[in-house]
C-alpha positions in Angstrom: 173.8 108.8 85.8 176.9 111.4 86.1 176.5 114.4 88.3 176.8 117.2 86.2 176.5 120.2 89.0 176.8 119.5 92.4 176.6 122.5 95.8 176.7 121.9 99.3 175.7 124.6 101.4 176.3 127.1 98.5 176.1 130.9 99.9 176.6 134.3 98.2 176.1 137.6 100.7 176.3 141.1 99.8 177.1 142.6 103.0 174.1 142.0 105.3 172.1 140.5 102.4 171.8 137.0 101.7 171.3 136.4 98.4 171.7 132.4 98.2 171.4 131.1 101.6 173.1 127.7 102.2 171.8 126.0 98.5 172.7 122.1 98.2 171.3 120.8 94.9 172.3 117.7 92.4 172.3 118.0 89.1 172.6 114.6 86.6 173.5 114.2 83.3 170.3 114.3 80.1 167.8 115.6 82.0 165.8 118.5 82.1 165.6 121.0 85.5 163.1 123.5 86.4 164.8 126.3 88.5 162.1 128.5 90.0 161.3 130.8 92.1 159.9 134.9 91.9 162.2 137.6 91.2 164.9 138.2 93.3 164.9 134.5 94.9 168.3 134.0 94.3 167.9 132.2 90.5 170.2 134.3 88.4 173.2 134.8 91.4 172.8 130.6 91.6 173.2 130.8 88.0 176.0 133.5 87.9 177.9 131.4 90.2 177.8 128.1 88.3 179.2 130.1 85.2 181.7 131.9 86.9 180.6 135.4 86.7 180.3 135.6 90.6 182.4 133.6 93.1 180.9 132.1 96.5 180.7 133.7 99.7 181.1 130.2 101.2 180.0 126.4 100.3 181.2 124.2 97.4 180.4 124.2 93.6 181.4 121.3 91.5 180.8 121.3 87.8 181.9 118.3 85.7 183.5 117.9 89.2 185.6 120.5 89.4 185.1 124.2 89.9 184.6 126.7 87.6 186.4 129.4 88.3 189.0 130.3 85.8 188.5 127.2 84.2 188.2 126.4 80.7 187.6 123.2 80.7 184.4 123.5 82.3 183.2 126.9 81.2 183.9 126.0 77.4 181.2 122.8 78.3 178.7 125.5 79.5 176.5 127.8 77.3 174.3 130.4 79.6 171.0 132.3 77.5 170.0 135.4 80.2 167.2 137.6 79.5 170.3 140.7 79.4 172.4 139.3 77.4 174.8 141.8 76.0 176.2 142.2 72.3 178.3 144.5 70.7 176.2 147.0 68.9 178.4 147.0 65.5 177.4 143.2 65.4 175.1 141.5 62.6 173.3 138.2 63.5 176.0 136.2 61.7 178.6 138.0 63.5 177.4 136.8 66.9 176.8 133.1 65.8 180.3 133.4 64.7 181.5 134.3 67.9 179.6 132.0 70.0 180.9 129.1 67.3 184.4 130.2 68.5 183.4 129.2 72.4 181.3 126.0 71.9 183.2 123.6 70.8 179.8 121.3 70.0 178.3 123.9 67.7 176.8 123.0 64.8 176.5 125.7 62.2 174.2 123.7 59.8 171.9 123.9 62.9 172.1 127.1 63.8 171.1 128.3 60.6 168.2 126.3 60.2 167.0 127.9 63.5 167.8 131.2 62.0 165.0 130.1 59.4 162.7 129.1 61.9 162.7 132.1 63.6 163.2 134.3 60.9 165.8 136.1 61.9 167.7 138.5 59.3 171.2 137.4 59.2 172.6 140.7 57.9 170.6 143.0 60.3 172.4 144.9 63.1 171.7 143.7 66.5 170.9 147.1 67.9 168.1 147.1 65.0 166.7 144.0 66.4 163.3 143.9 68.6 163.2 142.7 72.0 161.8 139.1 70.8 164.7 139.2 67.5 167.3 139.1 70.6 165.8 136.6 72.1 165.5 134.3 69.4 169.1 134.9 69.0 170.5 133.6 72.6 167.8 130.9 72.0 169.6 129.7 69.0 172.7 130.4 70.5 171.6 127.9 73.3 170.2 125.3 71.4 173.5 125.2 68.6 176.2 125.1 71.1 174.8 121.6 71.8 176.6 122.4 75.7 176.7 119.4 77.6 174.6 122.1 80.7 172.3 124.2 79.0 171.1 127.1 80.8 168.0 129.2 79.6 167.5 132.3 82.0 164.3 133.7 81.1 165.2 133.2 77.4 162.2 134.3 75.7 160.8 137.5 76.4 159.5 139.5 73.7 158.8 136.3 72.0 154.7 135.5 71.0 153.0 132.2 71.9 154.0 131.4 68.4 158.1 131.7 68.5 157.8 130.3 72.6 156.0 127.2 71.1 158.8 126.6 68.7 161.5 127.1 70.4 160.0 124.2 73.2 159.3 122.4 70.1 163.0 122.7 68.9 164.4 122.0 72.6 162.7 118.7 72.8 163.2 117.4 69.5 167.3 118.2 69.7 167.5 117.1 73.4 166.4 113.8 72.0 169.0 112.8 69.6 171.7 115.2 71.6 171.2 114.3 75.5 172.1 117.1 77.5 171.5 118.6 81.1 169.5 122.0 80.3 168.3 124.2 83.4 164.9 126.6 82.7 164.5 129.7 84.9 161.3 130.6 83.9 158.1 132.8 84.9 156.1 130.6 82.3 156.1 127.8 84.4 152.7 126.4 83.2 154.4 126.8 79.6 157.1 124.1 80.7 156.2 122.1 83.2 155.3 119.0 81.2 159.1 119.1 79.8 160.7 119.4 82.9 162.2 116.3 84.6 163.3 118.0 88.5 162.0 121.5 89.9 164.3 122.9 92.1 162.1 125.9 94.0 164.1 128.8 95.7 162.8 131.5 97.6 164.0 134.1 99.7 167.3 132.3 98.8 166.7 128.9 100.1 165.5 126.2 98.3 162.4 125.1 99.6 161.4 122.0 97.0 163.6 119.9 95.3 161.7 116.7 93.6 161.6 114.8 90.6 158.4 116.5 88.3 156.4 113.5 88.0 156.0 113.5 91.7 155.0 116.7 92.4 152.1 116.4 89.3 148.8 115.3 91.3 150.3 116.4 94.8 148.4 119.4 95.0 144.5 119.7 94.6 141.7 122.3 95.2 138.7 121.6 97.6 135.7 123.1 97.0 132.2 122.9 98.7 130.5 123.6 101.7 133.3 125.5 104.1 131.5 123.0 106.8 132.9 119.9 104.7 136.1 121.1 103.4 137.3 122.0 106.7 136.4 118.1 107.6 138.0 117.1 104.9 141.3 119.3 105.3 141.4 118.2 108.7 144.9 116.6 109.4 146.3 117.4 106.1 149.1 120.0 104.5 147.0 122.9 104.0 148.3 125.3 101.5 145.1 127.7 101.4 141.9 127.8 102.6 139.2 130.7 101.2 135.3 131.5 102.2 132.4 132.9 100.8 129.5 132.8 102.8 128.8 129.1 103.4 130.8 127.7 100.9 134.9 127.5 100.8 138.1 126.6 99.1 141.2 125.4 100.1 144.5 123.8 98.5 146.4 121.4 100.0 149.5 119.0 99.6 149.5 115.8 99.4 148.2 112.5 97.5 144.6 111.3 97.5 143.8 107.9 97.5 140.4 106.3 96.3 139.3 106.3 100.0 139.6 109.8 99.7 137.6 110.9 96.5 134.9 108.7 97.7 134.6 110.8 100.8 134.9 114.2 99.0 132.4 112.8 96.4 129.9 111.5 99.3 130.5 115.1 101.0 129.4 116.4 97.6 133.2 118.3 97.1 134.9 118.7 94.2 138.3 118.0 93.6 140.7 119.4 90.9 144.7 119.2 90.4 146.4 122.5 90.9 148.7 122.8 88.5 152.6 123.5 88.8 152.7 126.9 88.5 149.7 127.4 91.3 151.4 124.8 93.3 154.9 127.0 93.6 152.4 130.4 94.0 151.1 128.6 97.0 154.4 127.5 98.4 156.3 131.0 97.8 153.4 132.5 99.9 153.4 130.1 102.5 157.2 130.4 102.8 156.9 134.0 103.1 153.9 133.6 105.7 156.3 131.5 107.8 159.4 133.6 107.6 157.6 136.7 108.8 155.8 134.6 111.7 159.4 133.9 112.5 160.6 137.3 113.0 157.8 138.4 115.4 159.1 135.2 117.3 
């Protein structure tokens, strides 16, 4: 496959703050990547910076192999959805899918206005009229209709219901698959997505600190519950994430996979195992990065 986005030791500092610390990702053509991390991680400057709205400290940025700074070619192949997204107050719906028809030169207006229907959005109403979730459902449509060879949905849906989030991943899917496209999430709703999502890129403290395909990471991670006399027999040896107690009995999370050899012993030790899903495996990574990074600073 083409590489889409490519960094090598990308860094943005604001003064003595590091804000993306020495970031080198890939990014390929028709797929789908998760870029996570809590607030503040470094998610939206990362993002800011592949769209041109902030330039590197130091480190390379390639899109469509160039870069994109004051360059058309690559910024009109682009469409960005962020949470703040700004429109002219005077506007009307139509008058922003207008615009954005003007700078995407894969838009398809049929399409658009479909989604318009979907999400019931009053074409004629004023965008300073519109609710929190109205706006979103705009740069959602926005995203989707530009068909932009990368995609990128920063926190696109808030305000939305379960409803409106469950279309709109509904829509993705469905026009991903007859219009292949590379489309980057940044998402808190990470259980919400995590089935559709082909790579997770993790980033915290501005470092990226996991960057594997999604099917790999699904059954890497599992909870181990019993007697705390068992588990930590069990744990013994292995990438502990966690580890909890009550009384007699404890908990503990760890990475890594388990092979029949493995359930048999948990089962003869009378344990029980469960997956930890993707959005409890990245809680338990961003802790123990943070865990590490302040044992380094007593160091």
């Amino acid at each position: 496959m083409s590489v889409i986005l490519e960094t090598k030791g990308l860094t943005k500092r604001y003064g003595d703050f590091t804000a993306v610390d020495n970031v080198s990702i890939t990014m390929e053509e028709g797929k789908i990547y998760g870029l996570l991390g809590r607030n503040g991680a470094g998610k939206t400057t990362i993002m800011h910076m592949i769209t041109s709205q902030l330039f590197q400290t130091s480190g390379s940025l390639l899109v469509f192999g160039e870069e994109p700074y004051e360059n058309n070619h690559v910024l009109s192949r682009i469409s960005f959805v962020k949470e703040s997204q700004k429109y002219p107050d005077s506007y009307k719906v139509k008058d922003v899918l207008d615009v954005a028809e003007l700078f995407h030169p894969n838009w398809d207006r049929e399409y658009a206005y479909s989604l318009i229907e979907d999400f019931q959005l009053p074409l004629n109403r004023r965008i300073k009229k519109l609710s929190r979730g109205m706006l979103s459902a705009v740069g959602i449509i926005i995203g989707l209709a530009s068909r932009a060879p990368l995609t990128i949905f920063d926190e696109p849906y808030l305000g939305l219901d379960a409803v409106a989030r469950n279309l709109f991943y509904n829509r993705l899917l469905e026009d991903f698959a007859e219009h292949p496209r590379t489309v980057v999430l940044s998402t808190h709703l990470i259980d919400e997505v995590s089935q559709m999502l082909e790579h997770v890129f993790l980033i915290d403290q501005g470092k990226i600190i996991l960057d594997e395909d999604a099917e790999q990471l699904r059954g890497r991670a599992f909870s181990i519950a019993g007697r705390a006399s068992a588990v930590d027999d069990f744990i013994l040896g292995r990438q502990v994430l966690s580890r909890d107690s009550l009384g007699a009995l404890a908990t503990a999370t760890i990475m890594g996979s388990l092979g029949a050899a493995d359930r048999k012993l948990a089962s003869n030790q009378g344990l029980e195992l469960t997956p930890v899903s993707l959005q409890q495996l990245i809680i338990h990574l961003t802790q123990e990065n943070k865990t590490v990074q302040k044992g380094a600073a007593f160091k």
